[in-house]
C-alpha positions in Angstrom: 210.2 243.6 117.3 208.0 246.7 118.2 206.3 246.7 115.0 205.4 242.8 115.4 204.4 243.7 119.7 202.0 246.9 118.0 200.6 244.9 115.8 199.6 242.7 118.3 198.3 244.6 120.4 196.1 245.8 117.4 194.7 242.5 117.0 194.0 241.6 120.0 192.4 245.2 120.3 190.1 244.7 117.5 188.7 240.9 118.3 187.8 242.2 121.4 186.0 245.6 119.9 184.5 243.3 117.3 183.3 241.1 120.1 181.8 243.9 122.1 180.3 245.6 118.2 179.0 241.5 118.2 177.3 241.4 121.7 175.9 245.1 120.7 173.7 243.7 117.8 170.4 243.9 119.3 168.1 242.3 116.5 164.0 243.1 116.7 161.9 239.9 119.0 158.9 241.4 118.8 157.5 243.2 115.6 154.7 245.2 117.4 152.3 244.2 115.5 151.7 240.2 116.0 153.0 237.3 117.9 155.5 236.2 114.6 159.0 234.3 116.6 156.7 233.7 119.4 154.8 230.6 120.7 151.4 232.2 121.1 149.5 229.6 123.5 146.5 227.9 123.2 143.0 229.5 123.7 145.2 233.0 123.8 142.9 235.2 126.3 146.0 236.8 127.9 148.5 238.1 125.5 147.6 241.0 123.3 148.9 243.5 121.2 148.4 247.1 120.3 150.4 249.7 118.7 153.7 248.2 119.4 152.8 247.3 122.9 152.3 243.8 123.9 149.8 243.4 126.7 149.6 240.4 129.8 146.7 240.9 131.5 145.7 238.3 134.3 142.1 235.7 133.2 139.4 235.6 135.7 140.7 232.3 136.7 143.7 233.6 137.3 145.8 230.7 135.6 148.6 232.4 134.3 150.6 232.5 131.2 154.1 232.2 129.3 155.2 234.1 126.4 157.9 231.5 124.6 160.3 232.4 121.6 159.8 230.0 119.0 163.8 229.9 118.8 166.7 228.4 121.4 169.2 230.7 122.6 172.7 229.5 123.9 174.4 232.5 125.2 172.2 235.9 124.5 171.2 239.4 125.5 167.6 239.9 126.1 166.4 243.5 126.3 162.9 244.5 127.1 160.8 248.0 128.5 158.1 246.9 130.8 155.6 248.9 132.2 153.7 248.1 135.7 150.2 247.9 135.2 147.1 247.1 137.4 147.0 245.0 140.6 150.1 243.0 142.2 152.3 243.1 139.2 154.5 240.0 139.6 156.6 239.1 136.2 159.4 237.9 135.0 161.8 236.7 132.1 162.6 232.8 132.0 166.1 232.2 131.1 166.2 229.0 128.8 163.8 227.3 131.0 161.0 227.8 133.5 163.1 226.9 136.2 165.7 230.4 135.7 163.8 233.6 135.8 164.7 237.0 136.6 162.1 238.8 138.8 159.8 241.9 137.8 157.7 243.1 140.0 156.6 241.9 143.7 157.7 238.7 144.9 155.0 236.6 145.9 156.5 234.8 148.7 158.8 238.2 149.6 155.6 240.7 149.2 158.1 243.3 147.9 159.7 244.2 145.0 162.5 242.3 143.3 162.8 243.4 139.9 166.3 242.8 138.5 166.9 239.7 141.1 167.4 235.8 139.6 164.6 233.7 140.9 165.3 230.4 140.5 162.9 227.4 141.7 164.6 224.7 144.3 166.6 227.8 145.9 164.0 230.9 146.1 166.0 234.3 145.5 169.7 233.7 146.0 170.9 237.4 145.6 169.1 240.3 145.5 169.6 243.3 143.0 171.0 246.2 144.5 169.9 249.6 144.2 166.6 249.2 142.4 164.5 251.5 144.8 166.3 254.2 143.6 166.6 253.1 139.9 163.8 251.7 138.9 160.6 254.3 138.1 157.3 252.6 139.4 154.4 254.1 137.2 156.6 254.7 134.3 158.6 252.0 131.1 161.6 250.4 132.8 164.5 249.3 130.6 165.7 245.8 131.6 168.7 244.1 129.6 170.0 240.3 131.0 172.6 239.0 129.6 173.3 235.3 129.9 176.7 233.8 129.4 176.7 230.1 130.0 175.5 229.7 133.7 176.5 233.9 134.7 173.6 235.9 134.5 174.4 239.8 134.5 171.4 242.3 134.8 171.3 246.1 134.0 168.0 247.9 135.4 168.2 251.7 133.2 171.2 251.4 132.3 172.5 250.6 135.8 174.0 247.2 136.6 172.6 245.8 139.4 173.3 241.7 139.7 175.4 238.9 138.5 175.0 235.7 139.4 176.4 232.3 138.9 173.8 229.9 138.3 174.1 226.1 138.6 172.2 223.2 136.2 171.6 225.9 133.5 170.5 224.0 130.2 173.0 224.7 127.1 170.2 226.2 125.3 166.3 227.1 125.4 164.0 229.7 124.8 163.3 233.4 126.1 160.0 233.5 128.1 157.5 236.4 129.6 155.9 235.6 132.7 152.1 236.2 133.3 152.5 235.2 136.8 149.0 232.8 137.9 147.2 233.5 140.9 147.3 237.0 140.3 144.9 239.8 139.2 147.3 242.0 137.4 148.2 243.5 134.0 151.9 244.5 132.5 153.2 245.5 129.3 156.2 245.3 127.0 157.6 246.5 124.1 161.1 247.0 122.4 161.7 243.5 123.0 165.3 242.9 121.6 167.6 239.7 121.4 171.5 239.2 120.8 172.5 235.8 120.3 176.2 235.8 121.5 176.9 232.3 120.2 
């Protein structure tokens, strides 16, 4: 009976390490050298890239652009650095669709800061990350990691968790999206963009 209880207890040990060894599998989105498992848009004039780094920087009409992955993701783990650049830096990542986002940068209708925090459109900011002023590092790369388990969104700013949130008519699946907020004169950067797909 102890034997049969141990090894039990060794099984269900090992599906769970194997499922956190699974989620852990950060795979390469972005080869640093051109815009290959991404949709690069039409009449590109925003997006560039150089020397592993891929640059948004605002047009002088200010419209704005989306980075899309040319892939759906169910469930995933995104994982990106991002560097604040010139202007009002307002950014994001879209979570399966334009409508889920979590926030980089200043809010436009908050005028501060929200980097870490789900925006999502209908209901504005419906929690706010904690403890970014003293996490996140302003003029230097930022590490941010979202992880997105049917409608929970988790974030982790350096390392640090600092949301989850329960989201409501999330689509099954979609793609991963940068934000090159419009209305805005601004550059930003990323690079060691990184994907898990969890299912």
């Amino acid at each position: 009976m102890m034997r049969k209880l141990c090894f039990a207890m060794l099984l269900v040990f090992g599906v769970l390490h194997w499922g956190q060894a699974q989620e852990a599998k950060l795979k390469k989105a972005f080869n640093g050298k051109n815009f290959k498992g991404w949709v690069e848009p039409e009449n590109n004039v925003w997006w560039t890239i150089d020397d592993g780094v891929l640059h948004a920087k605002s047009d002088p009409e200010k419209t704005g652009s989306i980075l899309w992955t040319d892939k759906d993701y169910n469930d995933f783990v995104v994982q990106a650095d991002f560097l604040y650049g010139e202007g009002t830096v307002d950014t994001g990542i879209f979570l399966r669709e334009e409508a889920q986002q979590i926030q980089m940068g200043i809010s436009g209708s908050l005028k501060r800061d929200m980097t870490g925090s789900p925006y999502i459109v209908g209901k504005g900011y419906p929690v706010e990350a904690e403890g970014v002023a003293d996490i996140l590092k302003p003029n230097e790369w930022n590490t941010i990691k979202i992880k997105a388990v049917d409608n929970i969104y988790t974030v982790w700013l350096n390392g640090q968790q600092v949301v989850t949130y329960e989201a409501s008519d999330v689509p099954e699946e979609g793609p991963i999206g940068l934000q090159l907020h419009p209305n805005r004169d601004m550059t930003t950067s990323f690079k060691n963009i990184k994907i898990a797909e969890l299912r």
